[in-house]
C-alpha positions as CSV (number, residue, x, y, z in Angstrom):
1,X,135.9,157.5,63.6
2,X,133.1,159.4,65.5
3,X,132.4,163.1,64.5
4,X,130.7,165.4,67.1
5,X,129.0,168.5,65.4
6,X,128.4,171.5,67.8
7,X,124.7,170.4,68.7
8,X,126.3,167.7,70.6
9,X,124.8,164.8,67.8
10,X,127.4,162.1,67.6
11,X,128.1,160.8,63.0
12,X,130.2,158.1,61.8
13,X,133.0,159.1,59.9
14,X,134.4,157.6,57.0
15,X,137.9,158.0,55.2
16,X,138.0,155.6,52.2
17,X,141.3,153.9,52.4
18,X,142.7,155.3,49.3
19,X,142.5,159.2,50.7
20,X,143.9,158.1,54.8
21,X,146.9,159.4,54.0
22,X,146.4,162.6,52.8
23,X,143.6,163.5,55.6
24,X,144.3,161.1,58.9
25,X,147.7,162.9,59.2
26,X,146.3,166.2,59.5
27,X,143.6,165.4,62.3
28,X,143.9,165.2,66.0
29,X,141.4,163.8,68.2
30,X,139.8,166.2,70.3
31,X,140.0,168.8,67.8
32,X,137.6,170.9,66.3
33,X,137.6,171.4,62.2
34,X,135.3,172.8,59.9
35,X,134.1,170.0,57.3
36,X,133.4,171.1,53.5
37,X,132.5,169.5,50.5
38,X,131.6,166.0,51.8
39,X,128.5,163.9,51.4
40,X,126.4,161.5,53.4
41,X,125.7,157.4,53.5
42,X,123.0,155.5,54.7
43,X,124.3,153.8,57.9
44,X,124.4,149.8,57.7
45,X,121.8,148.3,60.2
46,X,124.7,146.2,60.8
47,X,127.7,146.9,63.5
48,X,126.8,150.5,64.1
49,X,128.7,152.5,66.4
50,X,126.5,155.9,66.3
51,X,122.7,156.3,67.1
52,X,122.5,159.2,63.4
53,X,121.5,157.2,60.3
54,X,124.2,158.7,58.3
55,X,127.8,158.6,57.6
56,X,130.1,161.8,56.8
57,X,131.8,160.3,53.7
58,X,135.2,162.2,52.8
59,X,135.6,162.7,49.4
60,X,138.4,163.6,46.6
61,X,137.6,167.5,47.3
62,X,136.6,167.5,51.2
63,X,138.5,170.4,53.1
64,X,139.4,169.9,56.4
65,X,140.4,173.4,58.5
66,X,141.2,173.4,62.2
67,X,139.4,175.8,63.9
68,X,141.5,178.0,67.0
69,X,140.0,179.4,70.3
70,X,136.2,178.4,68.7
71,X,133.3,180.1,70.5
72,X,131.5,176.7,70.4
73,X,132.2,174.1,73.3
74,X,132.2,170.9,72.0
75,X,131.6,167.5,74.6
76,X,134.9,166.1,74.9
77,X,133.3,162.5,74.1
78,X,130.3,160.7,74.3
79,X,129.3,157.1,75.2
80,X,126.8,154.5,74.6
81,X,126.9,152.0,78.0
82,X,125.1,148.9,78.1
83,X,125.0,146.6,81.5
84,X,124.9,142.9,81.5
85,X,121.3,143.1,80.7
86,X,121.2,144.8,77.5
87,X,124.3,143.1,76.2
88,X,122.7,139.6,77.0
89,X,119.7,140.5,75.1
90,X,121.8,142.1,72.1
91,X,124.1,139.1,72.5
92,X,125.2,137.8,68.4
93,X,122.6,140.2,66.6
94,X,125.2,142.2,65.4
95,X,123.2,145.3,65.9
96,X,124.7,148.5,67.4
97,X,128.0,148.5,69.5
98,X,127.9,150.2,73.0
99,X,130.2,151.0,75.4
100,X,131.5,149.3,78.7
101,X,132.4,150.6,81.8
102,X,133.9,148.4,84.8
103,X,136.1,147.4,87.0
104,X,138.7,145.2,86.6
105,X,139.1,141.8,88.6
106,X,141.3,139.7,87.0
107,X,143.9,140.2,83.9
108,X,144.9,137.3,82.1
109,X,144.2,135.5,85.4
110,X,146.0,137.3,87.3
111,X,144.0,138.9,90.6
112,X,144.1,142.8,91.1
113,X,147.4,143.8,93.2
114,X,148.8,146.9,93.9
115,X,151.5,146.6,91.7
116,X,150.6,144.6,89.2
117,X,153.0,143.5,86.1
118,X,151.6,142.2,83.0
119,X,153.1,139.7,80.4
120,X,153.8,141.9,77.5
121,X,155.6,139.6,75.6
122,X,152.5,137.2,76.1
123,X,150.1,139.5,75.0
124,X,152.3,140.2,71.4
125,X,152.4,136.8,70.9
126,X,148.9,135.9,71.4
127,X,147.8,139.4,70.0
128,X,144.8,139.2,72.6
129,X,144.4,139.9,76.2
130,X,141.3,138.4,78.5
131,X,140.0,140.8,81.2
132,X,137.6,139.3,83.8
133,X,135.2,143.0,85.1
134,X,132.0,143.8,86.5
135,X,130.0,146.5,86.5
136,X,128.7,147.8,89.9
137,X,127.7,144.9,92.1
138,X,126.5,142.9,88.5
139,X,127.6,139.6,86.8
140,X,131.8,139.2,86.3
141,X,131.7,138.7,82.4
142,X,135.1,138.4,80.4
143,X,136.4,141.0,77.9
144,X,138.5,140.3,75.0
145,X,140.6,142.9,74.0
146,X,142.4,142.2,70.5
147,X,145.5,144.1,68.5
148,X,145.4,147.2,68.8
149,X,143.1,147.4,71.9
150,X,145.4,144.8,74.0
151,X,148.5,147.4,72.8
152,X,146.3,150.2,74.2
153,X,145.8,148.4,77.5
154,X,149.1,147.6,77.9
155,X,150.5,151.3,77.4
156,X,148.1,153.2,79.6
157,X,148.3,149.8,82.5
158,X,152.2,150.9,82.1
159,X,151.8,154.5,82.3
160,X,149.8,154.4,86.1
161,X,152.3,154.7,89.0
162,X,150.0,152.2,90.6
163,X,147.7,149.3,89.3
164,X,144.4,151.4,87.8
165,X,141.1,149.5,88.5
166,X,138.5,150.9,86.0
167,X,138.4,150.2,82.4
168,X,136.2,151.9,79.7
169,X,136.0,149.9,76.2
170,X,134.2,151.4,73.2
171,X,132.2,149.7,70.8
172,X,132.3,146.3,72.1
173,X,131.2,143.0,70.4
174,X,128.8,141.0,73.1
175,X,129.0,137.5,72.2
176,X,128.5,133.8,73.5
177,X,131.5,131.8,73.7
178,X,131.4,128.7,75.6
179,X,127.7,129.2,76.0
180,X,128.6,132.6,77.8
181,X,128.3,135.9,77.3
182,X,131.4,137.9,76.5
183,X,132.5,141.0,75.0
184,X,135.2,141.3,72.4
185,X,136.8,144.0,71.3
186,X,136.4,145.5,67.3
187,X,139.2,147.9,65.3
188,X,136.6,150.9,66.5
189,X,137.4,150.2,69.9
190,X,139.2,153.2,72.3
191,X,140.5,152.1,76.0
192,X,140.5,154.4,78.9
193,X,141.0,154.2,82.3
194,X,140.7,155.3,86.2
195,X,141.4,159.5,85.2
196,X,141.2,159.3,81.4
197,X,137.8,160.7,80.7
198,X,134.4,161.5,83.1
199,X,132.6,158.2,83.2
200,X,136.0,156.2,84.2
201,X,136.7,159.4,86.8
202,X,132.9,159.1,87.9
203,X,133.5,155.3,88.7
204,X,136.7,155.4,90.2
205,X,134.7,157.5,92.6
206,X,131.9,155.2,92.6
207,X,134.6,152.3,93.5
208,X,136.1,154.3,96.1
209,X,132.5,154.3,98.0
210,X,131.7,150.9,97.6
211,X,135.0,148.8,98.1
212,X,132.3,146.3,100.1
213,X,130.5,145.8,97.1
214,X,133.2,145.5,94.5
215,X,134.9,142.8,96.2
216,X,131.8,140.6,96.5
217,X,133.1,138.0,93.9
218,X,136.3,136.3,95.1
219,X,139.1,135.2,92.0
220,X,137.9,131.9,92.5
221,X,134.3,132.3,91.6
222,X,135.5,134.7,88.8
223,X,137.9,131.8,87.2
224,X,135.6,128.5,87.5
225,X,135.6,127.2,84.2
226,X,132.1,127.9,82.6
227,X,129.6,124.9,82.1
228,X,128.6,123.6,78.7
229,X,127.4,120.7,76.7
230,X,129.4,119.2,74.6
231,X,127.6,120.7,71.9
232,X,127.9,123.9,73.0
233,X,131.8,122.7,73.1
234,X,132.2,121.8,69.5
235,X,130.1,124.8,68.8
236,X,133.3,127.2,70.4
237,X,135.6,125.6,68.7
238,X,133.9,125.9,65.1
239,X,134.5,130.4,66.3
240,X,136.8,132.1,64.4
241,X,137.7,133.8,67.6
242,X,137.8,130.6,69.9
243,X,141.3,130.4,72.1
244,X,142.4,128.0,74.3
245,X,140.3,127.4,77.0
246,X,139.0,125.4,80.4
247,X,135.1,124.5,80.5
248,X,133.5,122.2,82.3
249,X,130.9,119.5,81.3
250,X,128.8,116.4,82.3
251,X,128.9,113.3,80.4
252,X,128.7,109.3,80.9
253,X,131.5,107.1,79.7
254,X,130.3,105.1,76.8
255,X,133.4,102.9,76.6
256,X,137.2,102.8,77.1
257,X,139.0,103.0,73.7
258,X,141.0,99.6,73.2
259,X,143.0,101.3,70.0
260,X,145.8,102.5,71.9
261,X,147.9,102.2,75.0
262,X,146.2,104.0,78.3
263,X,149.1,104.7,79.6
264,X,152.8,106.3,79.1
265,X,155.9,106.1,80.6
266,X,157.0,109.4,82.1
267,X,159.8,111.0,83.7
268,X,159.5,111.0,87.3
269,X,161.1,114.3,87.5
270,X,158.5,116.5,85.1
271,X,155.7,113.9,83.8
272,X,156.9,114.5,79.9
273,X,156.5,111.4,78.2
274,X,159.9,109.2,77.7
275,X,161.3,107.8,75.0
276,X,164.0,104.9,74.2
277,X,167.2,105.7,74.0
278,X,169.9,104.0,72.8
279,X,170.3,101.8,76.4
280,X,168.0,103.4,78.6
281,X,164.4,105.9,78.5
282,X,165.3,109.6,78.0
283,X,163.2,112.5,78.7
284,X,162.3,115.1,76.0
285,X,161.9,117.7,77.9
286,X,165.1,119.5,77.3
287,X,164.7,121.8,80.7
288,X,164.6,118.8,83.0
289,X,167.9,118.1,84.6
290,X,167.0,114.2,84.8
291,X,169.4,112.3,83.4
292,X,168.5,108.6,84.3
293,X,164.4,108.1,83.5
294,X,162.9,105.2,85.5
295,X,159.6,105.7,83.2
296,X,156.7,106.3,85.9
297,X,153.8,105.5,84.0
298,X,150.8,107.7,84.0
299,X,147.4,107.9,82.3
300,X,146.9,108.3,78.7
301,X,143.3,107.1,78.4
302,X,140.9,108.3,75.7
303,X,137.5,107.4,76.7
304,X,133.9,107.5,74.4
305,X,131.6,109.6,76.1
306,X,127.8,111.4,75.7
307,X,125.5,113.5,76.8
308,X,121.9,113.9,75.6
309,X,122.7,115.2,72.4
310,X,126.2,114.7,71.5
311,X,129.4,112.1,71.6
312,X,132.7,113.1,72.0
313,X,136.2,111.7,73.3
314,X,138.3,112.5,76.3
315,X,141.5,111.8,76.6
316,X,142.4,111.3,80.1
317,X,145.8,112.7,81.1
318,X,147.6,112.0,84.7
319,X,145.9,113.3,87.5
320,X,142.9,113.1,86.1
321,X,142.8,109.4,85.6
322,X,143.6,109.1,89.4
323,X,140.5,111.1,89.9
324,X,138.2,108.8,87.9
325,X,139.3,105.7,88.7
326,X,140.9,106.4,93.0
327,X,144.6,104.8,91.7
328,X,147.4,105.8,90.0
329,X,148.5,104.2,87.0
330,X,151.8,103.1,88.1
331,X,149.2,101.3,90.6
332,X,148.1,99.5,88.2
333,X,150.7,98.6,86.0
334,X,153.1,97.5,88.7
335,X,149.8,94.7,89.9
336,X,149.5,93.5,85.8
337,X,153.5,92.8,86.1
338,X,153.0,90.8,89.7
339,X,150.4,88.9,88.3
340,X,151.8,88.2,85.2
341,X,155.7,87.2,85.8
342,X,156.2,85.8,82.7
343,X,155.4,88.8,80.5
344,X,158.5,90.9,79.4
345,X,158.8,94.5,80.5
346,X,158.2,95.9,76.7
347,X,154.4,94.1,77.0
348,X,151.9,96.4,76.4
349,X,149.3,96.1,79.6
350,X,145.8,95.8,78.9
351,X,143.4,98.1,80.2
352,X,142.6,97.2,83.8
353,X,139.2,96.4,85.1
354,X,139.3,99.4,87.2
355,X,138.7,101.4,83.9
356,X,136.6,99.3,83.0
357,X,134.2,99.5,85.3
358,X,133.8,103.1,85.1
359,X,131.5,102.5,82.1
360,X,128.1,103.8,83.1
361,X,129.4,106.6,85.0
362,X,128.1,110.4,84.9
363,X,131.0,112.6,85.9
364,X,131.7,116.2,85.6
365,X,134.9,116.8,83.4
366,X,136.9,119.9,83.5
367,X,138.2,120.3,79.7
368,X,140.6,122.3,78.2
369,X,140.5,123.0,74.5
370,X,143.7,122.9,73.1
371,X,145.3,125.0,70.0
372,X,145.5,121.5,68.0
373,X,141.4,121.1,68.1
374,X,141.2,125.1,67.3
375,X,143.1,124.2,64.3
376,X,141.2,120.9,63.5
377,X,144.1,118.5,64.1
378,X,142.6,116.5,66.5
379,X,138.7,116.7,67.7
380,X,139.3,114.5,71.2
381,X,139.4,116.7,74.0
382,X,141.4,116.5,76.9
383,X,140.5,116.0,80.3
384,X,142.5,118.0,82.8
385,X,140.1,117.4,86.2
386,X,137.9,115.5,87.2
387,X,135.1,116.3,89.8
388,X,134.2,114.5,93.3
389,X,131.2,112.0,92.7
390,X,128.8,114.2,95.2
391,X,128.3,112.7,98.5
392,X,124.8,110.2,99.0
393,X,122.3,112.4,101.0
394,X,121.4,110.1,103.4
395,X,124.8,108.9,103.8
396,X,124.2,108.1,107.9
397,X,121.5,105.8,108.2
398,X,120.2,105.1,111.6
399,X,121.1,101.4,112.2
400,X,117.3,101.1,113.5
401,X,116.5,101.7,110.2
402,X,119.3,99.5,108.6
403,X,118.1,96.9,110.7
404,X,114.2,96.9,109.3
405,X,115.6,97.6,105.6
406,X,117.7,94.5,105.6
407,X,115.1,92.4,107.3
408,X,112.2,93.7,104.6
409,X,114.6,92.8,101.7
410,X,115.2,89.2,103.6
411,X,111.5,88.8,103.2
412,X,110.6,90.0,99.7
413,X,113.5,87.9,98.6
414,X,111.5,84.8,100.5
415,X,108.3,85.8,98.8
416,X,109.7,86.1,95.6
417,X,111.1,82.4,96.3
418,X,107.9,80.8,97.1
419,X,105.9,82.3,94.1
420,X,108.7,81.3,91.6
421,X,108.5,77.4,93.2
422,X,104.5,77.4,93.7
């Protein structure tokens, strides 16, 4: 907890857990007490949450009065705020924690509306919430909020008649994950926002001014996966506090795993994978209302691929085969069979030369990392997108110029002839 003495000089406060009970009832925050028989500790250089050196340490004896109608005015609060800036610089020191102050642009990727609901039942589960904010006209940078802080936010997001826009987190953690910054939220850590306290009242106002500015950064610019290597990939998933999430990356395919089938049959209605029943294929997804499955195959391809540090595999899913390769797998499939009549329809098809020949290629991946490589059950990584090859420059070529190329290449190719036979 944070004490604030009446020369306005903001102290850590410590209960030790054994004596919570008997004083943690009796306060209020907001209050003001006079504090006897305590003693002082040597701050930690480590995770502070006050500028003073010292801890007030409660003790066995320590007597705690409230004071009524006290001639001294006390501040209300006081904050520690840090920009972009100085969190980038104080990014995984685990130095002091400072305060944010922001507005809010997304919430669990969900854009800013006027009447806003929020998954609470989501947010239990998970026991996290991710806010995207921005301070001013600066960077967008996501904020975890954790436990007790996502209950918080979820209480006083409730309690507005409309959606509030500013948020105030205390002590906040800035860290790197997925080779950006972020700030995650600590047991410390209060939540306020649009008319709690001054600073969030004083930006609200601020907001009000500046709508222009605030809305600089469309939901789609705020949302785009971030970019990493892959190390920086397998580095976020080794976090204690990694989650699910979508990055993208650049790598070249290496090779096109032979191991196992590329493919899977899938029902037509929802794309889960189908299984053999007892006469026909039957979907496992027990929402889908399909009761006859054809089996529409789609892409199950796991793929070795690098950058220039690290080697990983994807595992190309659906869509994002098409993407790679310009067909769909039942494409492919369907040509195998024509070609090969004989084959029964329980033959496992090879992979086609059309994946093959994406060996060699650089491509920008969009990733997601999944709960079963948080919890080491499988490290290949699934592909969910992948990116437009970028369009050759000097695409148009004046035919002039075509012309003169074609006819230089004719000639080298002569003189190459003639010095080989001569």
């Amino acid at each position: 907890m944070l004490l604030i003495d009446e020369q306005g000089n903001v102290i850590k406060g410590y209960i030790p857990a054994s004596r919570v009970q008997t004083y943690l009832r009796k306060m209020t925050s907001g209050t003001v007490y006079r504090l006897n028989k305590f003693f002082g500790s040597r701050n930690k250089a480590q995770y502070r949450v006050a500028d003073h050196n010292v801890t007030v340490m409660f003790s066995w004896n320590t007597v705690l009065t409230p004071l009524q109608n006290s001639p001294i005015l006390f501040p209300e609060d006081r904050f520690r705020f840090h920009d972009h800036e100085e969190f980038e610089a104080n990014c995984d020191l685990r130095g002091d924690r400072y305060d944010y102050v922001g507005h809010m642009r997304l919430i669990n990727g969900q854009a800013m509306t006027e009447h806003l609901i929020i998954d609470e039942s989501d947010i239990v589960e998970k026991r996290h919430l991710v806010v995207h904010v921005q301070t001013h006209g600066g960077p967008v940078m996501k904020l975890y909020l954790w436990d007790q802080a996502a209950t918080v936010f979820c209480q006083k997001f409730k309690s507005y008649g409309s959606t509030p826009r500013v948020l105030l987190v205390t002590t906040m953690n800035p860290k790197r994950i997925g080779g950006t910054l972020a700030l995650t939220s600590m047991t410390s850590s209060r939540v306020f926002m649009d008319n709690d306290v001054q600073p969030t009242r004083d930006y609200l106002d601020w907001l009000g001014s500046n709508s222009g500015v605030a809305n600089e950064v469309i939901a789609d610019v705020v949302t785009k996966p971030e970019t990493v290597t892959l190390g920086e990939l397998f580095s976020y998933i080794k976090q204690e506090t990694a989650k699910v999430a979508w990055f993208e990356c650049t790598a070249t395919i290496d090779d096109v795993l032979h191991g196992s089938p590329w493919y899977y049959p899938s029902c037509g209605g929802c794309n889960t994978k189908a299984t053999k029943g007892p006469t026909s294929l039957v979907c496992t997804n027990k929402k889908c209302a399909n009761s006859e499955v054809v089996g529409v195959p789609q892409y199950l391809t796991k793929i070795s691929v690098y950058d220039k540090r690290e080697q990983a595999v994807f595992v190309l899913l659906g869509d994002a085969g098409r993407e790679l390769t310009g067909k769909h797998a039942s494409e492919l499939v369907a040509r195998y069979f024509e070609f090969n009549e004989d084959v029964g329809a329980d033959h496992t098809v090879p992979v086609p030369q059309t994946l093959m020949d994406t060996i060699g290629q650089t491509r920008k991946f969009v990733v997601k990392v999944s709960q079963h490589n948080l919890t080491g059950k499988t490290q290949t990584i699934t592909v969910t997108k992948v990116l437009p090859e970028p369009a050759p420059q000097n695409a148009i070529e004046d035919p002039a110029d075509e012309r003169i190329r074609k006819a230089s290449d004719s000639l080298e190719s002569q003189e190459a002839k003639r010095a080989k036979s001569g």
